[in-house]
C-alpha positions as CSV (number, residue, x, y, z in Angstrom):
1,X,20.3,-79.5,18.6
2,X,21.5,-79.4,14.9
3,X,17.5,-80.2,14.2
4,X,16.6,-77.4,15.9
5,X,18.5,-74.7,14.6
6,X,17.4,-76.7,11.1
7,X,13.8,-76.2,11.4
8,X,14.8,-72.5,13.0
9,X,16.8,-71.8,10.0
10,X,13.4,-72.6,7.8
11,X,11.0,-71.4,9.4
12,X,13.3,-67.8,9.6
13,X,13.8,-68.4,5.1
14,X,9.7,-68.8,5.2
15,X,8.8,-65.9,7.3
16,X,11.3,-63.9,4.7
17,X,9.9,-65.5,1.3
18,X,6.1,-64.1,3.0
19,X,7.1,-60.5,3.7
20,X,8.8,-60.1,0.8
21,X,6.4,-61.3,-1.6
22,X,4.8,-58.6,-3.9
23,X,2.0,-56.6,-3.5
24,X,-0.1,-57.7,-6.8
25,X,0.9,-61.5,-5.3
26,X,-0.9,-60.4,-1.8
27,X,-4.7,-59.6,-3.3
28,X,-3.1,-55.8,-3.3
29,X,-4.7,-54.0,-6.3
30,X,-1.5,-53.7,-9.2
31,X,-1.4,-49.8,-10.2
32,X,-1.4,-49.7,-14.2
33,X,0.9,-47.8,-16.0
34,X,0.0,-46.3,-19.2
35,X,2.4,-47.7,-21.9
36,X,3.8,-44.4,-23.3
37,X,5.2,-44.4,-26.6
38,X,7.0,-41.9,-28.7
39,X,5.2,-40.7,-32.0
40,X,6.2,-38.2,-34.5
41,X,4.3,-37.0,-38.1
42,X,5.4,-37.3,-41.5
43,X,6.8,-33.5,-42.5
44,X,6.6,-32.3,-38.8
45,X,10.5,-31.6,-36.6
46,X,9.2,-33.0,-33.6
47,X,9.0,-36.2,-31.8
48,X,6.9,-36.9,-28.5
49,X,6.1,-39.6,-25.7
50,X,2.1,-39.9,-24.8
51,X,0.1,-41.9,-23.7
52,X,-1.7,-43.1,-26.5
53,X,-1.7,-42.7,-30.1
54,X,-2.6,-39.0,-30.5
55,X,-5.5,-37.9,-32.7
56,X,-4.7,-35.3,-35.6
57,X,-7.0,-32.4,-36.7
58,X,-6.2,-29.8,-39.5
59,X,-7.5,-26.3,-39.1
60,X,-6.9,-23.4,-40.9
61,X,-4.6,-20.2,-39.4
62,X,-4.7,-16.2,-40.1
63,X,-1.0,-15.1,-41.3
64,X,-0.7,-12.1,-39.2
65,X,-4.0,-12.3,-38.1
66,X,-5.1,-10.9,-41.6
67,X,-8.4,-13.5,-42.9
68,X,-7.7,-12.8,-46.4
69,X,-4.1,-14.5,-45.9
70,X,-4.5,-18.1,-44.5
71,X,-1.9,-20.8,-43.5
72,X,-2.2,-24.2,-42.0
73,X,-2.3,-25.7,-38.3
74,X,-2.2,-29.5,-37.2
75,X,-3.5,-30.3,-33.7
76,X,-2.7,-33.4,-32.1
77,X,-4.4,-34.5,-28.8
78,X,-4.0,-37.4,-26.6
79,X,-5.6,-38.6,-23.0
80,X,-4.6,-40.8,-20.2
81,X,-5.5,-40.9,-16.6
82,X,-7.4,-37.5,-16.6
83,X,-4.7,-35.8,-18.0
84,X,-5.0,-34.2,-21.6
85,X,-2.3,-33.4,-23.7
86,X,-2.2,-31.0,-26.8
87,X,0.1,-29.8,-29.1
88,X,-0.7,-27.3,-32.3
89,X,1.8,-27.1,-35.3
90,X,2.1,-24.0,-37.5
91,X,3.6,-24.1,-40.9
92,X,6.0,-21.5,-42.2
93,X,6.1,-19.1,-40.0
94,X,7.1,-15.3,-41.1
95,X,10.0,-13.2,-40.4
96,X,7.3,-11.3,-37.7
97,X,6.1,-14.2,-36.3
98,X,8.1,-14.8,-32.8
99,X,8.4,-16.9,-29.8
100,X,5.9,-13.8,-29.0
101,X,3.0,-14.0,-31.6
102,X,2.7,-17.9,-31.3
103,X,2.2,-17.8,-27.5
104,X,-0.4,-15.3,-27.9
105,X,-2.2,-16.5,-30.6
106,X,-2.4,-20.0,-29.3
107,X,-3.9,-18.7,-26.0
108,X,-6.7,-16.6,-27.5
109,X,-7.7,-19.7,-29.2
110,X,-8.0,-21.7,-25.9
111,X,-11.7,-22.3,-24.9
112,X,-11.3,-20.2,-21.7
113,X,-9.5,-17.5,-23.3
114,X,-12.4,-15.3,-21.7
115,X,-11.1,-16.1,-18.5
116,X,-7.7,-14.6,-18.5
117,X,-6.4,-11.0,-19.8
118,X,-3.1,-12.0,-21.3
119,X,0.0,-14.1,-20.6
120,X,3.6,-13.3,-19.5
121,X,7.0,-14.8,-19.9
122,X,7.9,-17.5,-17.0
123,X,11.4,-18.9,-18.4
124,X,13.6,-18.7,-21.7
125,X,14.0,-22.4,-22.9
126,X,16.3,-24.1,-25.2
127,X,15.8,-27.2,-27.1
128,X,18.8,-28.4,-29.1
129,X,19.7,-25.8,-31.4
130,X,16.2,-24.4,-31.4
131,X,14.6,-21.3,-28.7
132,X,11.9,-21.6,-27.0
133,X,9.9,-19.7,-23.7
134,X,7.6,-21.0,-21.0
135,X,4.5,-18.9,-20.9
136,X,1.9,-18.5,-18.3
137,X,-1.6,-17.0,-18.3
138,X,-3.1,-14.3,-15.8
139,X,-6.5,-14.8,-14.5
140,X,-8.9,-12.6,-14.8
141,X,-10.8,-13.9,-11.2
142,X,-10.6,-17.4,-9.1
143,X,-8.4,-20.4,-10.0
144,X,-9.9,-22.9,-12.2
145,X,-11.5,-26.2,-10.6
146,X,-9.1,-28.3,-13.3
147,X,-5.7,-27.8,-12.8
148,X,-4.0,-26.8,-16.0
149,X,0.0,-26.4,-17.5
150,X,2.0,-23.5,-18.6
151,X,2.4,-23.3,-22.3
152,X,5.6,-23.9,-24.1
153,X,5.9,-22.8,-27.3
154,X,9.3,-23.3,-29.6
155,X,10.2,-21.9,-33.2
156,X,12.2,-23.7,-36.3
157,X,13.0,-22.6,-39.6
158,X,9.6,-24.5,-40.8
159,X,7.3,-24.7,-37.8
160,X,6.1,-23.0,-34.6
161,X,5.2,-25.6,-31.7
162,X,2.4,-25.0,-28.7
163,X,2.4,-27.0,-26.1
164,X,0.0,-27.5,-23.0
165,X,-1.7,-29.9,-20.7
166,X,-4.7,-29.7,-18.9
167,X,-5.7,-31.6,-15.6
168,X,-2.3,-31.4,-14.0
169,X,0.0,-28.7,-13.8
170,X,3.6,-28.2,-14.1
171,X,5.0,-30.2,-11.2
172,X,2.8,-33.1,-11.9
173,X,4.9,-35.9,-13.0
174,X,3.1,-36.7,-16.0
175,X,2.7,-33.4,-17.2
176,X,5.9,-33.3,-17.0
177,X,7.2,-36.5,-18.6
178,X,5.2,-34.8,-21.7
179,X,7.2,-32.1,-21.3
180,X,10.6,-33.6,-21.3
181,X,9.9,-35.7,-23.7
182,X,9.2,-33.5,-26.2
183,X,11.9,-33.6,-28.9
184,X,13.0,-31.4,-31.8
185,X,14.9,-32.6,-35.0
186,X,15.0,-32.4,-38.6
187,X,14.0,-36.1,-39.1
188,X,12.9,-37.1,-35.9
189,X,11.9,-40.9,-35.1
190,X,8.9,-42.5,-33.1
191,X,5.7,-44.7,-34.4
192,X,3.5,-42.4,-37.3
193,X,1.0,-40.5,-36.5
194,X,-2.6,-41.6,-38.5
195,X,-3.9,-39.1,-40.6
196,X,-7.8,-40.0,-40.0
197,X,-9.1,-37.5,-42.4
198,X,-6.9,-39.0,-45.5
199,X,-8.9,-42.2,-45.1
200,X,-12.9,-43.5,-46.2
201,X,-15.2,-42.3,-43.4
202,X,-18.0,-44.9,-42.6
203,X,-21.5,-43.9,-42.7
204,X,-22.7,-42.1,-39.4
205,X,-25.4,-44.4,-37.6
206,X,-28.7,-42.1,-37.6
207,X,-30.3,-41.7,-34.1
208,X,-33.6,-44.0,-33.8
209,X,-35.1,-42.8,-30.9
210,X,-37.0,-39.2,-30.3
211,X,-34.9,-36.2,-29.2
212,X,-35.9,-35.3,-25.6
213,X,-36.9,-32.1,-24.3
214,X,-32.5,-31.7,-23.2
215,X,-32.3,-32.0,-27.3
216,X,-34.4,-29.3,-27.8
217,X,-32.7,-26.5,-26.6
218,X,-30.3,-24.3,-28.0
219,X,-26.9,-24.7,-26.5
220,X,-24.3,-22.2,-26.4
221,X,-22.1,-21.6,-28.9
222,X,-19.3,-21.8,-26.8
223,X,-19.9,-25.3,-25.6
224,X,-21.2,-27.1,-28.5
225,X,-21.6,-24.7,-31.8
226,X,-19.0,-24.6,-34.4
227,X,-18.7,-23.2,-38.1
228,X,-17.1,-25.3,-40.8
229,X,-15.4,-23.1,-43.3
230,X,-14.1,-23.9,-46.7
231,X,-11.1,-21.9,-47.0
232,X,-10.5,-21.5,-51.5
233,X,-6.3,-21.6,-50.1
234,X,-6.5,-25.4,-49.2
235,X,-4.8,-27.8,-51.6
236,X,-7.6,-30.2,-51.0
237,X,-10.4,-28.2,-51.3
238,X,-11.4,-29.1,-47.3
239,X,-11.5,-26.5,-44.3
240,X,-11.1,-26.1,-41.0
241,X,-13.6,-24.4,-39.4
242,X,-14.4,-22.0,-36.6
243,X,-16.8,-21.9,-34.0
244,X,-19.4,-19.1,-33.4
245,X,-17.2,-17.5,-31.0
246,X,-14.0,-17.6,-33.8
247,X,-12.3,-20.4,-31.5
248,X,-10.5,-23.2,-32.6
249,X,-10.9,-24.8,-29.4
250,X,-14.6,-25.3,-28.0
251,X,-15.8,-26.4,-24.3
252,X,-16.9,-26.3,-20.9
253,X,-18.6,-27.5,-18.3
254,X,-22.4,-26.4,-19.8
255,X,-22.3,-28.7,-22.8
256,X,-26.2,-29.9,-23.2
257,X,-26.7,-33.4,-23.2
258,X,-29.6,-35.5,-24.0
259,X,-29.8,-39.1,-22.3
260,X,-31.8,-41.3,-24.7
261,X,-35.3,-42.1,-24.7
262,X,-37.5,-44.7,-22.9
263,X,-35.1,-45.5,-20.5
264,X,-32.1,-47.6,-22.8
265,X,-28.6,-48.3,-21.3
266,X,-25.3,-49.4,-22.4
267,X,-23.5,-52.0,-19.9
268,X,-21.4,-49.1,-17.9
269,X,-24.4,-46.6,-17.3
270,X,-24.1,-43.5,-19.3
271,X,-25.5,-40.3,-17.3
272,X,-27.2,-36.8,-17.9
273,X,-25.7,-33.6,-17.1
274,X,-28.2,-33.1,-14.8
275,X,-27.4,-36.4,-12.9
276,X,-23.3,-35.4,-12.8
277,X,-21.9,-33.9,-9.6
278,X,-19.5,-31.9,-12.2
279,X,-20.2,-32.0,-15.9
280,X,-17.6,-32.8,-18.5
281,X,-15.1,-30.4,-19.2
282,X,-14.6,-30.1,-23.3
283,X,-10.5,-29.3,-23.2
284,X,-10.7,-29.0,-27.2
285,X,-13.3,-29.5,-29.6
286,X,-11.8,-30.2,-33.4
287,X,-13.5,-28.5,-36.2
288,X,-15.0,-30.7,-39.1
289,X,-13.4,-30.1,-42.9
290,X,-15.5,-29.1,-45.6
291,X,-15.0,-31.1,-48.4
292,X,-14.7,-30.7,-52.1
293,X,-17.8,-32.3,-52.7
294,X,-20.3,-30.5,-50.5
295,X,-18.3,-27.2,-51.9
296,X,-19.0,-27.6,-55.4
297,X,-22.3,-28.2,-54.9
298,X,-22.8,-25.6,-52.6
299,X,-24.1,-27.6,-49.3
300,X,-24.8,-26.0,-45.9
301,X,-26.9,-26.1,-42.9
302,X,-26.2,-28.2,-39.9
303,X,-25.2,-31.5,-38.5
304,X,-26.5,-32.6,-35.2
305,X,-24.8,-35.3,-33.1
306,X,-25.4,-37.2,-30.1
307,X,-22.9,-39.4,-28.5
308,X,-21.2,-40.2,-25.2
309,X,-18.0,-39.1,-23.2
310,X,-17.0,-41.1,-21.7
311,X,-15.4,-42.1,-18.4
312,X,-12.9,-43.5,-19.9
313,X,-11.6,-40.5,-22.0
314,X,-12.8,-42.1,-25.4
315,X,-15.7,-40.9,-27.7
316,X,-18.7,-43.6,-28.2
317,X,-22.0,-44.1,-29.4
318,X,-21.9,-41.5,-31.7
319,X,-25.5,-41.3,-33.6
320,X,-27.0,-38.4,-36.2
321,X,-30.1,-36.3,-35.2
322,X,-29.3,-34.0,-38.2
323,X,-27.6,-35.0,-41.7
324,X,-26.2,-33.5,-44.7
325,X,-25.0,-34.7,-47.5
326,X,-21.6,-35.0,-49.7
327,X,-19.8,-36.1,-46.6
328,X,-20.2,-33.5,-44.2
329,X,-21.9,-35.6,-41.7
330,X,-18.9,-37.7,-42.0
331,X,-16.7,-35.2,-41.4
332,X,-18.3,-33.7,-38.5
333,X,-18.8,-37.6,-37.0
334,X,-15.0,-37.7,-37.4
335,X,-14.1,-34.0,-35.4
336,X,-16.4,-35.4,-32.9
337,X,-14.6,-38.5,-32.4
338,X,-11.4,-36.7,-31.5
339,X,-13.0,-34.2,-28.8
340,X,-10.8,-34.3,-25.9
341,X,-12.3,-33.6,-22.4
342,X,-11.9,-34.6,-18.8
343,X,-14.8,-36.8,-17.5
344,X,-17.6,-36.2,-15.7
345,X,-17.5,-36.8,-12.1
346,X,-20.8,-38.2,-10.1
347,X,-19.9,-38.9,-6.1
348,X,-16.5,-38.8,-6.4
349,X,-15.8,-41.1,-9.6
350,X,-16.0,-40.8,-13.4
351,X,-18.9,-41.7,-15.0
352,X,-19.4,-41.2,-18.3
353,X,-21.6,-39.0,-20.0
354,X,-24.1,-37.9,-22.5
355,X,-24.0,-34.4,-25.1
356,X,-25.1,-33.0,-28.0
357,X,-22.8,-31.3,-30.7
358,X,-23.2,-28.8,-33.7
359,X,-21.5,-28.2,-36.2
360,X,-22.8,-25.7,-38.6
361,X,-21.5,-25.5,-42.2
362,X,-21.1,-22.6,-43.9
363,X,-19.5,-21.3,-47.3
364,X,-17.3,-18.0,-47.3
């Protein structure tokens, strides 16, 4: 009898070890979670937990929206899991620069600025001794087919902070860890942003193959045109530029693409935009710097560049149809590299996916 309840007894222990063994350990797929991290940048007050290591692009500001008086702006952007996440840093802002003026100039430079006809106040906020407001836009006509954030914006003594994230909205739980995780302090601590454009660019690979017919065509400036500008008030002698709408921030789904010739692949396929059930959405398109160089000796025209976005989120393949010289083609290589959009979509998964950018370099 005592064997009996024995073998009872562990067979019942068994059966308990099998159900409570862990997903991943059954042939389960494991869901990955992204490994967020907090980063901050030297100079800046605020600290922030993303995804990844966020890229940083300089462009140049209008102090009271007057183009003869310009300031600085740093843009940092970051993706994971279809979610892309932006903030934009102004320098010294002036006595008439509110809460206000931030919100609004930050949302006319949003690439579908076209599509609403202002924003409002949602919510004062408060963020250690600092003020803050949540803002939201008002569409113009139907909602958007990519979900998108409020925008919070928050004021110091030495900066003015924009905040948003596209491809999830405000109750999405990522959107929100952003949010909450966004920090204010007069030295505040996390791992250092890198400055790309303070380092040696490497040559840009030249395209080999023949541009197809997709190459040919003029695409619009809103999707894929921009204007680097050399502004005299930069320390550096390098500009941000502006596209050939004025925006800072470029995109949509009509980018032109150009799939290249006689047939080559990569090992993932990369596709057309004509093979894409939904094309991929450009969230914010960098502008290149002009640099000393190119200034002095008086160098403009256009640079033409084909490369990939891909499903992924990342940049790749990133070749020159057009060149210039005195570093220019490096520079716009580089803006391209930090383009951040939300992948194309073919039968209900991301694929990645072929375009063509132009940046068009001009002295003012």
């Amino acid at each position: 009898m005592r064997r009996i309840a024995s073998t009872a007894m562990l067979l019942l222990l068994l059966f308990s070890l099998v159900c409570n063994v862990p997903a991943a350990a059954q042939g389960a797929p494991a869901q990955p979670q992204a490994a967020w991290e907090t980063y901050t940048f030297a100079g800046e007050e605020f600290s922030v937990a993303l995804p990844e290591m966020p890229d940083l692009d300089h462009s140049t500001r209008y102090i009271n929206e007057r183009p003869e008086q310009n300031g600085t702006a740093r843009n940092y952007g970051a993706y994971g899991d279809n979610i892309v996440y932006l903030i934009r840093a102004y320098d010294k802002p002036r006595a008439n620069e509110d809460l206000d003026y931030f919100a609004t100039d930050y949302a006319r430079s949003l690439a579908d600025a076209a599509q609403f006809s202002g924003i409002k106040v949602q919510r004062e906020l408060r963020l250690g001794k600092f003020s803050g407001k949540q803002y939201v836009r008002v569409r113009k006509g139907e909602q958007a087919n990519i979900p998108d954030s409020s925008i919070y914006v928050y004021l110091t003594g030495r900066h003015a902070y924009a905040l948003r994230a596209v491809g999830g909205d405000d109750k999405h739980p990522e959107v929100q860890r952003f949010f909450n995780s966004f920090a204010l302090a007069d030295k505040p601590a996390g791992r250092q942003i890198v400055d790309e454009s303070a380092l040696p660019q490497p040559p840009v690979a030249r395209a080999t193959t023949p541009s197809t017919p997709a190459d040919k065509r003029t695409p619009p400036p809103s999707d894929t045109k921009s204007n680097g500008r050399a502004p005299e008030t930069n320390n550096d002698g390098a500009g941000a530029g502006k596209d050939a709408g004025g925006n800072a921030e470029t995109g949509g789904s009509a980018a032109s693409a150009a799939a290249p010739a006689g047939g080559a692949a990569d090992a993932v396929r990369n596709y057309s935009p004509l093979e894409v059930t939904r094309r991929v959405q450009i969230i914010h398109k960098p502008e290149p710097r002009y640099t000393e160089r190119a200034r002095r000796n008086g160098v403009t025209g256009t640079v033409r560049l084909r490369l990939v976005l891909s499903a992924s989120g990342q940049v790749s393949n990133i070749s020159a149809v057009n060149l210039l010289p005195d570093g220019l083609t490096e520079m716009a290589a580089l803006a391209a590299s930090h383009i951040k959009f939300i992948p194309a979509i073919k039968d209900g998964r991301r694929v990645s996916q072929y375009v063509l950018i132009e940046y068009n370099f001009n002295i003012y």
